[in-house]
RODO-728006 format. One record per atom (N, C-alpha, C): residue in one letter; x, y, z. Coordinates in steps of 0.02 Angstrom, whole numbers, plus 50000, padded with zeros to 5 digits. Layout:
BEGIN
aXYZ ...
***
This chain:
BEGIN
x555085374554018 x554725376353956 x555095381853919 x555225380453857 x555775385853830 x554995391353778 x555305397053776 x555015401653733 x554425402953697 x554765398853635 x554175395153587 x553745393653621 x553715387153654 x553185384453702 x552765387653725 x553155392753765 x552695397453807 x552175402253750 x552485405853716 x552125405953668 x551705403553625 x551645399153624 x551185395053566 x550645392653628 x550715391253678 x550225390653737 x549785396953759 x550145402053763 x549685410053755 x549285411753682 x549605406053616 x549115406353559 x548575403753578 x548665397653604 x548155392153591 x547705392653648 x547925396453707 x547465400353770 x546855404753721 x547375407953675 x546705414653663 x546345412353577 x546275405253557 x545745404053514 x545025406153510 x544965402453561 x544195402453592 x543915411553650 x544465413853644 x544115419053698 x543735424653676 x543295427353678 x542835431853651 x543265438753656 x543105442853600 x543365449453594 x542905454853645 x543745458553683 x543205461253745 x543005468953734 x543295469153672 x543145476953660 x542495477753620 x542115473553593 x541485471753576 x541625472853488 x542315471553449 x542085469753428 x542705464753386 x542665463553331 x543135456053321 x543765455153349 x543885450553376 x544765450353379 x545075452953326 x545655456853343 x546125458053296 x546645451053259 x546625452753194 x546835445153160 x547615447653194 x547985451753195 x548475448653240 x548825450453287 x549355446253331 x549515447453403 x550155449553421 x550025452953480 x550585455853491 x551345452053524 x551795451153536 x552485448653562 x552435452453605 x552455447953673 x552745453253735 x553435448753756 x553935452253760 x554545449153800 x554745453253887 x554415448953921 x554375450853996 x555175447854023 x555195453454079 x555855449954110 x556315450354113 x557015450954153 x557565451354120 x557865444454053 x557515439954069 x557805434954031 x557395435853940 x556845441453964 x556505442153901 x556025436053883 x555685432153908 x555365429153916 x554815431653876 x554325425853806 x554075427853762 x553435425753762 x552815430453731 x551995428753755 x551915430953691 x551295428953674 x550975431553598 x550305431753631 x549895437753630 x549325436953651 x548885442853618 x548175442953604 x547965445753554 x547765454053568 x547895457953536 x547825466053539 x547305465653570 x546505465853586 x545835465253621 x545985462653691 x546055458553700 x546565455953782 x546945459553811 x547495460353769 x547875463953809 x547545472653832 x547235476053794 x546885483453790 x546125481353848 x546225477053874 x545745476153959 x546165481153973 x546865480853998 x547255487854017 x547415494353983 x547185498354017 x547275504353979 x548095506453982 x548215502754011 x549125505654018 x549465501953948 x549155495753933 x549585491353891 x549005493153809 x548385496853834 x547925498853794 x548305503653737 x548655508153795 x549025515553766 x549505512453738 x550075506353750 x550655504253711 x550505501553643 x549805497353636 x549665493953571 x549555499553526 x549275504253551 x548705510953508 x549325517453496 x549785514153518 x550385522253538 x550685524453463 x551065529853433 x551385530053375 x552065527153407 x552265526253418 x552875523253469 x553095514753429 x553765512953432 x553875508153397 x553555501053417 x553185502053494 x553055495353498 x552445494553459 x551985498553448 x551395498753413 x551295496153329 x551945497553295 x552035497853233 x552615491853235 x552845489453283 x553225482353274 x552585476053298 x552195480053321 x551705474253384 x552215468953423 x552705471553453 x553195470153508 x553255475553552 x553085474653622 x553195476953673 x553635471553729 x554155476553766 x554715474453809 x554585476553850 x554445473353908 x554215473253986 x554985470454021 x555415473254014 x556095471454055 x555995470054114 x555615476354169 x555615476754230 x555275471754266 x554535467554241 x554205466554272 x554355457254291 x554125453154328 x554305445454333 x553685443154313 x554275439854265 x553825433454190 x553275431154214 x553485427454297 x552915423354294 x552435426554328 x552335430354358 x551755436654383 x551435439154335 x552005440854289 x551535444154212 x551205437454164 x551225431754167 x551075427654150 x550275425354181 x550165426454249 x549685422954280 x549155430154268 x549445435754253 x549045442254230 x548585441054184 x549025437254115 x548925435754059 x548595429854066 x548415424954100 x548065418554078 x547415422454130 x547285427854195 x546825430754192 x546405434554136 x546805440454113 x546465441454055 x546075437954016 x546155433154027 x545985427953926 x545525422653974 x545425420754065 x545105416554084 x544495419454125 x544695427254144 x544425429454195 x544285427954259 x544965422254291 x544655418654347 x545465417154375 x545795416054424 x546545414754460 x546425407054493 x547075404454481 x547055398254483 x547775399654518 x548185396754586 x548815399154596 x549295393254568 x549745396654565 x550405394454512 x550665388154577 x550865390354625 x551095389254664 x550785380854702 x551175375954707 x550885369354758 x550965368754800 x551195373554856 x551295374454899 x550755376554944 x550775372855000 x550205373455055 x550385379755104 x551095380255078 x551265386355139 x550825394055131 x550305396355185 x550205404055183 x550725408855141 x551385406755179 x551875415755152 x551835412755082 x551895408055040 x551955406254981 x551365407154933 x550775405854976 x550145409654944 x550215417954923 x550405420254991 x550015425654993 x550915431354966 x551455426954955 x551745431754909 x551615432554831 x551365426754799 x551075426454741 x550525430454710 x550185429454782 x549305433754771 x549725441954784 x550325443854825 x550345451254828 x551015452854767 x551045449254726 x551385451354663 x550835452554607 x550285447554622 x549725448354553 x549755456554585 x549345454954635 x549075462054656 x549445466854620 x550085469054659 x550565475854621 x550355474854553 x550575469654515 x550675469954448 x549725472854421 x549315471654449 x548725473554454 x548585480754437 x548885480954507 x548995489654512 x549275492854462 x549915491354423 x550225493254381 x549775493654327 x549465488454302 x549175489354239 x548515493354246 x548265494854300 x547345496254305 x546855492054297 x547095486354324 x546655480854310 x546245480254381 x545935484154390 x545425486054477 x545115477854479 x544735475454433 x544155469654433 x544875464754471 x545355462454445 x545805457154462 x546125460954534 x546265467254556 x546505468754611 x545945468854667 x545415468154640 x544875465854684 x544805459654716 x545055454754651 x544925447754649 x545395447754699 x546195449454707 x546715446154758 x546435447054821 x545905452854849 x545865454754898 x545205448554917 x544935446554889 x544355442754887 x544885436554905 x545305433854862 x545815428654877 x546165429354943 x546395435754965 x546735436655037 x546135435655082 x545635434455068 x544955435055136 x544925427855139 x544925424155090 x544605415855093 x545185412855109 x546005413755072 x546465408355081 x546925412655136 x547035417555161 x547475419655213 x547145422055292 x546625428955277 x546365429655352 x545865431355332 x545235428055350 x544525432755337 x544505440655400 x543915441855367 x543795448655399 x543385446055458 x543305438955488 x543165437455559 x543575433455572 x544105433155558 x544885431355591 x544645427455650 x544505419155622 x544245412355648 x544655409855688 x544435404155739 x544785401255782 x545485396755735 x545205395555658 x545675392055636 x546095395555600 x546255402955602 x546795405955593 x547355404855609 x548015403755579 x548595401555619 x548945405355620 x549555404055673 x549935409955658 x550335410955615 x550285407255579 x550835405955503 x550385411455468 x549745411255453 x549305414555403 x549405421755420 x549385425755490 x549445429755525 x550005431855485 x550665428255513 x551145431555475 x551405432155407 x551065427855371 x551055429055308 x550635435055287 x550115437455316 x549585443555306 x550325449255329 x550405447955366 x550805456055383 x551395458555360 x551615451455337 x552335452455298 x552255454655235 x551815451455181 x551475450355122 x551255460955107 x550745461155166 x550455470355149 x551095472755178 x551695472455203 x552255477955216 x552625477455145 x552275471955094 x552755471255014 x552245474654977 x551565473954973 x550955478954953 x551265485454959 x551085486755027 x551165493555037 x551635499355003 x552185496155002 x553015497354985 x552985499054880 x552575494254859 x552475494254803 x551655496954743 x551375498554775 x550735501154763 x550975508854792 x550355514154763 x550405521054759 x549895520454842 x550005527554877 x549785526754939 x548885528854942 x548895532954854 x548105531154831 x547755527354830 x548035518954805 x547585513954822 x547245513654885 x546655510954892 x546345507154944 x546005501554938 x546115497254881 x545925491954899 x546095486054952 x546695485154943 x547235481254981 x547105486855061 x547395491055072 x547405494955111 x546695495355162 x546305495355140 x545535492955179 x545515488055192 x545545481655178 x545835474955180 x546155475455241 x546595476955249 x547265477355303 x546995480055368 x546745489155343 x546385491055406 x545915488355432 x545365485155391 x545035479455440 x545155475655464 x545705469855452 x545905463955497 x546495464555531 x546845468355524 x547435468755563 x547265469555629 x546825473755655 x546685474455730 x546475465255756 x545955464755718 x545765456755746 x546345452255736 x546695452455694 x547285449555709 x547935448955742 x547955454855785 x548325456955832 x547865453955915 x547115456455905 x546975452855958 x547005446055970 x546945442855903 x547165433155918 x547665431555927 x548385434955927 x548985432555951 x549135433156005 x549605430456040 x550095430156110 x550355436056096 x550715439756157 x551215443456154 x551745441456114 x552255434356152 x552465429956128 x552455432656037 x551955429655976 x551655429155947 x551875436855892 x551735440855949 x551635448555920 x552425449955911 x552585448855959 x553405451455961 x553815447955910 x553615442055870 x553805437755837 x553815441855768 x553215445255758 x552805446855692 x553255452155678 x553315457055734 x553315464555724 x554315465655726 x554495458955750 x555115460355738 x555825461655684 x555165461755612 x555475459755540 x555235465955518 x554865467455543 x554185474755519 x554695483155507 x554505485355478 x554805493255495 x554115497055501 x554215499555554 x553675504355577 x553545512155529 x553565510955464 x553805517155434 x553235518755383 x553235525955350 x552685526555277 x551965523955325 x551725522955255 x550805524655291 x550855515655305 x551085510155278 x551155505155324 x551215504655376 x551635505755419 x552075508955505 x551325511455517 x551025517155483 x550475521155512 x549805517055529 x549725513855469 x549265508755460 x549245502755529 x549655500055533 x549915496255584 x549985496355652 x550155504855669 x550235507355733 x549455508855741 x549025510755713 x548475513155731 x548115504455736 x548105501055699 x547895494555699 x548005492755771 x548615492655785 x548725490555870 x548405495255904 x548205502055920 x547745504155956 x547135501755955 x546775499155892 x546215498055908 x546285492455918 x546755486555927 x546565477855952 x546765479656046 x547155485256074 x547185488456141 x546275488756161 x545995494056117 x545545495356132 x544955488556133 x544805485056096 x544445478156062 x544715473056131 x545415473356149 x545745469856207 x545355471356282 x545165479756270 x544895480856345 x544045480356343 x543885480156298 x543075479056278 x542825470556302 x543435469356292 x543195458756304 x543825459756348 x543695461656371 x544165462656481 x543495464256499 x543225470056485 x542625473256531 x542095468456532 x541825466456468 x541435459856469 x541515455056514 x541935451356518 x542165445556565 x542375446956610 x542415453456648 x542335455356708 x541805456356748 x541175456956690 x540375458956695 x539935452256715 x540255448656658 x540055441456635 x540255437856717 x540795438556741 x541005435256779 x540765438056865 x540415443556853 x540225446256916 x539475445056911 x539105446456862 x538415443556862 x538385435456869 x539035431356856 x538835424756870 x538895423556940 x539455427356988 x539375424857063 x538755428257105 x538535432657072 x538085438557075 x537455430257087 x537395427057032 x536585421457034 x537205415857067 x537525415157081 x537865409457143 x537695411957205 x537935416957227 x537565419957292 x536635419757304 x536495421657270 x535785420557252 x535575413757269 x535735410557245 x535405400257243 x535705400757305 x536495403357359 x536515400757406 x536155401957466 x535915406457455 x535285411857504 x534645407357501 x534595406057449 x533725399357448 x533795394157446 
***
């Protein structure tokens, strides 16, 4: 899809979408060229000012304000793209046809950053809501695989790395399932995961403490089924006495 296209598809996205600042759409829109390739969006001043980061560029005395062109060099087109058809749908649909976990869940942890970047909390909520249903819930099920597993741990060591160490959305996320997900793997399994990992920054920290508590969660269901298993010969002896 060349340029134009893409553009005139971000017009015809934002006809119908209600003005979110309460009150008319602005009659006209701004040019964003994302990307190194500069990759081109037209999307309407009210949309884009959901972010207060891109709020301050439309509203700025600064030339992008008074050209209504802003240049996003740094950021990738198509991440800033699926930002933008959030904005204007309020709802994520993934880009991606791929059935693979790591392929999910690198997509869902680029919205995320790019999330983060703009202040868009409601949509960095949404990825984390998306990491619970399509990668690991927070009761990390018998049908967890280990593909999903390692897509979760690889995926938050690219979070982590790229988000401020303020966030906690993602970061709560993590500290809750990472322990249960350490207890559903093999050794085997673990040694697999942790061998790509750097143990470093509040990730490393995050992580190392995660494995203490699936140690601890490990000896809690030892003691159980040591209990379990002594009260059962415990009523075998019993029936053999009567």
């Amino acid at each position: 899809m060349d340029m134009l296209s893409e553009a005139g598809q971000a017009r015809s996205l934002s006809e119908s979408v209600p003005d979110m600042s309460g009150s008319r759409l602005q009659p006209g829109l701004f040019t964003l060229s994302v990307g190194p390739e500069n990759r081109l969006f037209e999307i309407h001043k009210a949309v884009l000012c959901q972010s207060p980061v891109l709020a301050r560029l439309c509203d700025s005395n600064f030339k992008e304000a008074h050209d209504r062109h802003i240049r996003l060099p740094e950021d990738d087109a198509d991440a800033f793209g699926k930002v933008l058809e959030y904005l204007y749908s309020q709802t994520y649909t993934p880009a991606t046809t791929s059935t693979s976990p790591s392929a999910l869940a690198s997509e869902m942890g680029d919205l995320y950053i790019m999330a983060d970047k703009y202040q868009l909390n409601l949509l960095k909520a949404l990825m984390v809501q998306k990491f619970r249903t399509a990668i690991v819930s927070t009761t990390v099920g018998k049908d967890t695989t280990a593909e999903n597993l390692w897509a979760l741990f690889k995926e938050s060591q690219h979070i982590y790395a790229n988000v401020p160490e303020s966030d906690f959305e993602f970061r709560n996320y993590f500290k809750e399932v990472a322990p249960q997900c350490l207890l559903r793997t093999t050794k085997s399994e673990v040694t697999d995961f942790l061998k790509d990992i750097k143990f470093e920054g509040s990730f490393g920290k995050d992580l190392f403490e995660a494995s203490i508590e699936a140690l601890r969660l490990q000896s809690i269901l030892l003691a159980d089924e040591k209990l379990e298993t002594a009260n059962l010969r415990a009523k075998q002896r019993t029936r053999t006495r009567y």
